[in-house]
Structures are given as C-alpha cells and as structure tokens.
N, C-alpha and C positions, 0 to 999 in steps of 0.2 A: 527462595531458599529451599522449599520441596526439590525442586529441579536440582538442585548443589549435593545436596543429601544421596538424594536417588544414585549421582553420578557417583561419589564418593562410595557407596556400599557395594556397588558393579566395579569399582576400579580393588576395593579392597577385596571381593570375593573370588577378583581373576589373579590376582598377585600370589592369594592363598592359595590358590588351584595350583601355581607354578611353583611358589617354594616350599610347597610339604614334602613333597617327595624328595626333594633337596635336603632340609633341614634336618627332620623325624632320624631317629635312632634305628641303626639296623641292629635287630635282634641277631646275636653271635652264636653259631657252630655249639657252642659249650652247652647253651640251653637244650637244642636239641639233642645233643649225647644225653644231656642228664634228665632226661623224660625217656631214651631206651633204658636206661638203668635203673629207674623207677619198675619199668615193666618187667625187668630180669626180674628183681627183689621178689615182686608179687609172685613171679614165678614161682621162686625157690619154695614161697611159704605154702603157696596150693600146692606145691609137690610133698612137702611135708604132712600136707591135710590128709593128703590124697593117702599114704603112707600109715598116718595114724589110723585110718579108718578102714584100712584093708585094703584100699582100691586099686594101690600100687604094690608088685611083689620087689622085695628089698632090691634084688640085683637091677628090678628098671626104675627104680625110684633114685638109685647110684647112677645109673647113666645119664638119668632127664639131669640129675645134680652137678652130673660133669659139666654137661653141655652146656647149660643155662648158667654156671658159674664160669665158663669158659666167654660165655657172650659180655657176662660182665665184665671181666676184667681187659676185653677188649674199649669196652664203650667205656669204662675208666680211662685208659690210654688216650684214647682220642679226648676224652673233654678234659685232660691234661694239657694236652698238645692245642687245640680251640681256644683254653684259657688263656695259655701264654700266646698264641699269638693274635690274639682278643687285645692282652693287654700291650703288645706291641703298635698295634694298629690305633689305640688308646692315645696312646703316648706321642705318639707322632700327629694325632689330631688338636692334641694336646699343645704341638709344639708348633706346628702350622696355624692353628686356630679353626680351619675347614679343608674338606679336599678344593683344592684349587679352581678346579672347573665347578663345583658348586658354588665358589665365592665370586667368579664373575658372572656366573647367572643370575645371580641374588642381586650383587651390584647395580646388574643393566634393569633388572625388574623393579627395583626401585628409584633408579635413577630417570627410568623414563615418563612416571607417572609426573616428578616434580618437574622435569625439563618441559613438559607438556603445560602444565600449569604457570610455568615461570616464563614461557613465549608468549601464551595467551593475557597473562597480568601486562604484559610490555608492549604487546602489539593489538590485542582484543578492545573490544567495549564491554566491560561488564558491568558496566552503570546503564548501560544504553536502554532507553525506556522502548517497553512493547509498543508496534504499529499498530493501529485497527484496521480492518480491509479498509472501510469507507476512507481513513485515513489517510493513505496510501495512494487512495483512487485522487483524494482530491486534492493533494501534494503536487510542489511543481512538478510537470514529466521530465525536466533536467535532471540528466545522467540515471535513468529510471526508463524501465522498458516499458511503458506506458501503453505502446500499443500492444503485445503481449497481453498485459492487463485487462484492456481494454477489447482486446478479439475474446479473452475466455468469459466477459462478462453477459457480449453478446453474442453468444455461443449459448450459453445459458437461458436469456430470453429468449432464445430461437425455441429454445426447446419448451421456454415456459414462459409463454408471454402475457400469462400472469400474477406474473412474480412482480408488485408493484412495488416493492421496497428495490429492486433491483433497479427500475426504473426512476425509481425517485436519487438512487446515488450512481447511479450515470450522468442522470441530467446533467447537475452542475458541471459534470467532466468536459463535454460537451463542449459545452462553452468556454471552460478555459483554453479546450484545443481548439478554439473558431468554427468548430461545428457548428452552428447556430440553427441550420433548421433541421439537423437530430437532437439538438437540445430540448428546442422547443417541443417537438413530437414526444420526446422522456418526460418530460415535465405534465405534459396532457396525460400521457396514460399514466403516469403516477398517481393525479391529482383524481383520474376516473376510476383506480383502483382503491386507493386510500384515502381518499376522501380531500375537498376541495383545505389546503391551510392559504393563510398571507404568503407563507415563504414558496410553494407553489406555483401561487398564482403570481408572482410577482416575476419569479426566474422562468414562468411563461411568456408573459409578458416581453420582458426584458429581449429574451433568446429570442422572442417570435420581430420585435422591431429591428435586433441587429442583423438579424437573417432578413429584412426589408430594406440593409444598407440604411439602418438611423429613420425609417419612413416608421413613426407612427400608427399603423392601422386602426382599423375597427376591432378584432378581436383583443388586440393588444390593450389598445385601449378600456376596453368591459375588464380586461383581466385584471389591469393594475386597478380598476374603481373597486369590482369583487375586491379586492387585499384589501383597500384600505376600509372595506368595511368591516372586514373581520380584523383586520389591527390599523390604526390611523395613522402609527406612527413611519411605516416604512417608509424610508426615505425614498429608494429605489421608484416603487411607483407613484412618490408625489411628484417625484423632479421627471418623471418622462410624462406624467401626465400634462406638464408644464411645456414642454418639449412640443407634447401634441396641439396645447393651445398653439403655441409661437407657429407651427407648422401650417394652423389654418387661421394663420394672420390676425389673432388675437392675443397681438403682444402684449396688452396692457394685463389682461388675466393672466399672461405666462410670468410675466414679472413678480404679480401678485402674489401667485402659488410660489415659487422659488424663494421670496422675500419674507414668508408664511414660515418656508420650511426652514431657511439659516434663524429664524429666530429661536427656534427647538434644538438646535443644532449644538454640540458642545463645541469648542472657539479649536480644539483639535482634529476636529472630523476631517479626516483627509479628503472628502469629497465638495468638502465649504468652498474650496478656489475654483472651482470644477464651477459648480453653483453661481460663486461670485461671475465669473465670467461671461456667463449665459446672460443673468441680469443687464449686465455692462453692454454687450453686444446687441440685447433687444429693447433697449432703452431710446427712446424716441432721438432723433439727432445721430444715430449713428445708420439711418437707412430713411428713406421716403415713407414715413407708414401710412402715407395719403395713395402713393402709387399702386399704379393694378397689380396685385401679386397672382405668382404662378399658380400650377395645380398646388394642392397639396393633400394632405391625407384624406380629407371626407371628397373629395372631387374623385380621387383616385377609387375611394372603398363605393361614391355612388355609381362609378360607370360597371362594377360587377356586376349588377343588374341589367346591362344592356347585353347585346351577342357582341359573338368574338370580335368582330369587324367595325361595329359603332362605338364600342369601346376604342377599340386603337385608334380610331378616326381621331372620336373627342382628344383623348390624351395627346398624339401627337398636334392637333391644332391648337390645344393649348399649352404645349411645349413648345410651338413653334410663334406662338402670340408672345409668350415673353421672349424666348429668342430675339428677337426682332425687336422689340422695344431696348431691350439690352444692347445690339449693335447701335440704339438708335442715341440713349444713353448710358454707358457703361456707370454711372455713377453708384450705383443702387447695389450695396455690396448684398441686401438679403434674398435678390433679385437672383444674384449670380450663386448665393447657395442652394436657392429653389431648383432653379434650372439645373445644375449639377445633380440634385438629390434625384431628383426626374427624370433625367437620362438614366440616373443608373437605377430605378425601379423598372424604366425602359430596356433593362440590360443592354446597353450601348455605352460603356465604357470607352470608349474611341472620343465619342462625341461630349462627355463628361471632364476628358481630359481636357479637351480645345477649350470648353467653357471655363475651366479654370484656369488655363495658359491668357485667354483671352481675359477674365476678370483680372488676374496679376496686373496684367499691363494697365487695365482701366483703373486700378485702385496703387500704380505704382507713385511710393512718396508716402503713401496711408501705412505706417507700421501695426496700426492695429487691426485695419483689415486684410492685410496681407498675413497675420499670424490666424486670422480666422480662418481662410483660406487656406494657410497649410493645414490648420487642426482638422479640416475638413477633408482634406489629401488623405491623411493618415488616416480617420478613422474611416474614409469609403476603401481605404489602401489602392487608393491612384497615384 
C-alpha cells in the first residue's frame, strides 16, 4: 500500500506541474494600467507638497501638473480599453468553458493516468505475492532464466567464497538441475561455514550418493548417520541409509529400517510407494539371498586404500566374478542390478547398458522385475 500511495502522489504532483499553467487566471492589461495611475496620483500630490513648501516655483509646479495629469488621462484610456476587452475575452471563456487547446491538454493529462491503471487492473497481477531470492532459486527453472540466476550467484562466490548462506541456497539448486556433484560440494561448504544441521547433512549425503549414480558411499553414509543424530526423524537419510544396507547385501536390515521408517510415516507421504517398493523388491523370494553377491559400497569405499592399479584390478575382477556367474545364471534379478550399478561407478556406461539389455531378456515374463529394471534405466538415465 506504501508503494500505491508513493505512486499516486508522483502521478498527482506531475499532472499538477502540467495543468497550472493551463488552468490559473491570467492577470489582465487593466491591472497593470491602474498601478500606472496609482503612480501619476502620488505624483500630482508630491507636486503639490513640493509647491506648498517652496520647493516648486508656481509656473514649473503647472508644467510637472500638465504632464503628469496628461499621463493620467492616458493610462485611464488604456485601462478602459483592457477592461472591455478583459471582459470580451471573459465572456467568450465563459461561453467555451476553456481555450480549446488548454481543454485537450487537460483531457489527455487526465485521461492517461486512468488508461494506465485501467490496462494494468485487466492485464497486471496486483494480487501477485512477493518472490524471496532463495524462492526463486529453488522454483522450477520452467520458463525462468535459471541459468542467468544461477551464473550471478556464482559469480558471487567467486568473489566471496565465504559467503556460506550462498552456499547453503545454491545447494539444493544443484540438485534439482542434476548437478549432483556441485551440490554436494555446496552443501559441504555450507555446512563448513555455518555450521554442521540435519538438513545439511542430509542434502550432502543425498547429492553426494546421486553424483555416485545411486552407489551408497562411505562419506555419504557418516553424513546421513550425523543427520539423524541431530534429528531422528529425517526420512531422507533413514530410507538411503537402508539403501546402503541392501547395497552391502544386508537385505534383512534394509527391510527393517524401511519397515521402521513407513510406520512414522503419515498414510499421505508421497515417498511411502517409493519405500513400499524397495521392501517388496528386497524381500527374500524375489532374488537368491544365499547367492555370492557383487561388489558393493564397503568393497568399493575399502579398495581406496589401495594404489590406482590394485584398485582397478580388484574391482574389475569382481565385476567380472559376477558377470560371469550372471551369463551362467541369469536368474538373480539383484545380481543384474549390482552389476549395472558397478559398471557405472566404473564409468562404462556401454557395458551397463548390455547388462541390462541382457538381464530383460533373462527376467523376460517377470513383470515385476522387469519394472525394476526400468526404474533402474531411468534413475542411472541409461
């Protein structure tokens, strides 16, 4: 309402500005005469002073009286003639109402302050509620110059990198544009500048496993146990920590946690199906859980300790140990999602695709592992 007011006193003080000079009374001809004749008057009477007191001798105190009553009866004439045609000039403003060109001045100058507000009531938003930056940033970037936004934010920390509130509402940006391993970095120096929270540590976590293509880590993992000890109930890091059980082939704990967390769960939580599903899929009977499972996260976070070279050794011979058992029996639907996760922690996407061309066909007839296997397409975006 301030902002309404403000405009409104700037629209009236420029309106005023234009129709004074328009409106306002011109002072007429007449006045002016009859302020020289004021002056003649005074004249006469100081010529008389002047007279009484000696000052003037009779024959030039008759001449100053000619003259000066000569100027009067001039400047009578004229504010005769001023008058009348004062009151001509009257008369016909009278009869018009304004001079012409002054009434369409005045028109357009009122007419366009309303036209102005009468497009804006029918085409504007003036209900439309304030954005907040952070608001903005973390909106979908549909039909939104997102990157624009997002180059002056980090333009910004370029220059001040540490500015940790900048960092903390980048982050989550991050991640909705599939950033995931600039999220996760946003998130760290967030949480190193202003201090470690649940929500944090948790969209660390999060950011730092989808930037692993769905691989669980070590770090990942300490991040979501931190959250839930500063808050127990985030859902976020119980259900990946449950993730990371299943991952190192402790289905029976990953079930447990998941089964843990839908019972806190309101019956609306849009992330309950999500949840239900995982149970369903790692539940005994839908995979061999006697069978040798592949690498997975603590095999993968223990070969960092080795050099570059015994590293890759181990991992690709146990990439290639289940490989092989897989051609030997395709049967083993969480066989064939190990193997895929592990090529692509492998970055060999080529070889992740075949593994899942090749699991379709071994699980073709199975509608419900064949839908795990798409969900698994989509979320590595193979």
């Amino acid at each position: 309402m301030v902002l309404w007011f403000v405009f409104a006193l700037l629209t009236c003080l420029a309106l005023g500005a234009v129709l004074w000079p328009l409106l306002r009374e011109t002072g007429s001809a007449a006045d002016d005469e009859m302020s020289d004749a004021d002056v003649y008057r005074d004249q006469l009477r100081e010529i008389e002073a002047d007279l009484a007191e000696g000052l003037l001798a009779p024959r030039e105190a008759e001449a100053a009286r000619l003259e000066v009553s000569r100027r009067l009866l001039a400047a009578g004439r004229a504010g005769k003639s001023a008058t009348g045609s004062g009151s001509k000039k009257r008369t016909r403003r009278t009869k018009g109402s304004a001079k012409p060109d002054a009434a369409i001045l005045t028109g357009v100058a009122l007419a366009l302050p309303l036209l102005s507000v009468g497009l804006y009531l029918l085409s504007g938003s003036p209900s439309l509620p304030g954005a907040p930056y952070q608001a903005r940033l973390e909106a979908a970037p549909e039909g939104r110059n997102i990157a624009r936004l997002i180059a002056q934010v980090e333009e910004r920390l370029r220059e001040h990198p540490q500015d940790g509130e900048g960092w903390n509402v980048i982050a989550p940006v991050y991640v909705r544009l599939g950033r995931y391993a600039d999220g996760a970095d946003a998130y760290r120096r967030a949480a190193a500048l202003l201090g470690e929270t649940a929500k944090r540590l948790e969209g660390y976590g999060e950011a730092r496993t989808l930037a692993d293509n769905g691989i669980v880590n070590e770090a990942a993992r300490k991040s979501f146990e931190r959250a839930l000890v500063l808050d127990g109930a985030r859902p976020k890091a119980r259900y990946w920590l449950g993730v990371a059980l299943e991952q190192d082939g402790r289905a029976g704990e990953a079930i447990a946690t998941w089964k843990k967390l839908l019972e806190g769960a309101a019956p609306e939580a849009p992330w309950r199906p999500l949840v239900e599903q995982r149970i369903a899929n790692a539940a005994p009977g839908n995979a061999d859980q006697s069978a040798p499972r592949g690498p997975g996260a603590a095999e993968i976070a223990a070969a960092a300790e080795m050099s570059q070279a015994d590293r890759a050794a181990m991992i690709n011979q146990m990439v290639a140990g289940l490989a092989q058992r897989l051609n030997e029996d395709g049967s083993d639907l969480q066989g064939w999602l190990r193997l895929t996760r592990a090529y692509m922690v492998l970055q060999k996407p080529d070889e992740a695709r075949d593994a899942l061309t090749r699991a379709r066909k071994s699980m073709a007839g199975d509608t419900a592992a064949l839908a795990q296997l798409d969900a698994l397409a989509r979320e590595l975006k193979l």
